[in-house]
C-alpha positions, 0 to 999 in steps of 0.5 A, spaced: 437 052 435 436 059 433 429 061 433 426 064 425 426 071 424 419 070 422 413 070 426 406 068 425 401 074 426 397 071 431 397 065 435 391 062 431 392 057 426 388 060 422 387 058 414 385 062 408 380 060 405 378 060 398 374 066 398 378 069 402 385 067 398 381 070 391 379 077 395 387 077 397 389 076 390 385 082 388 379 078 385 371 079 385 367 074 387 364 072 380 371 073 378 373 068 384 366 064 382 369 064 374 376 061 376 374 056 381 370 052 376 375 053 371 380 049 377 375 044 377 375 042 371 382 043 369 384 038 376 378 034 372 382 034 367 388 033 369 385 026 373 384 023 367 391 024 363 394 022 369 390 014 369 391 015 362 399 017 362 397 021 356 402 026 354 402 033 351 401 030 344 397 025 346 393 031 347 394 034 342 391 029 338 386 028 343 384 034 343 384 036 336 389 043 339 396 045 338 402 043 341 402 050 346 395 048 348 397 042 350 403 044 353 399 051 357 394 045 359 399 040 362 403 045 366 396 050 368 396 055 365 389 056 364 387 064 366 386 065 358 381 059 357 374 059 357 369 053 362 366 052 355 373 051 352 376 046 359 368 042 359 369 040 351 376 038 352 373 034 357 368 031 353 373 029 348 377 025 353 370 022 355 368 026 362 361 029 362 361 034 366 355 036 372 355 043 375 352 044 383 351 050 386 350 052 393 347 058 396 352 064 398 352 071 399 346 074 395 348 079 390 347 088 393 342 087 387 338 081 390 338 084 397 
């Protein structure tokens, strides 16, 4: 068999972790902090359309949004929605919402 051309960087099989994929990707710990919350309630959402088998006019039924909001929605394209606007849609499909926090990092201005 012939060997790929690409080879690993090192021998570890190290994996990113979150943080780390939001630093590669330009983002700024509260960007990173913001976008992961989003995620979780996006898949939270997604949870629940997938038990219910609803469809995009489901939602947009459901939800009370346009055709193109259920279809960004279904499809994850969620950068250009708020957390405020991804916990009321969760809301309306009949989900709370309950928000953890765990320590990280303290902020330059907290040190």
């Amino acid at each position: 068999m012939p060997q790929s051309k690409l080879k690993p960087k090192s021998k570890s099989s190290h994996v990113s972790t979150s943080a780390t994929l939001w630093d590669d990707l330009g983002f700024s710990a509260e960007e990173a902090a913001v976008m992961e919350l989003k995620l979780s309630l996006h898949n939270e959402i997604m949870k629940v359309v997938e038990r219910s088998h609803l469809r995009a006019r489901d939602l947009e039924r459901v939800l009370d949004i346009s055709q193109p909001r259920a279809s960004e929605l279904m499809n994850g394209k969620i950068s250009h929605m708020t957390a405020d606007r991804l916990t009321k849609y969760l809301h309306r499909l009949g989900r709370s919402v309950k928000v953890t926090t765990k320590k990280t990092e303290p902020a330059a201005s907290l040190r």
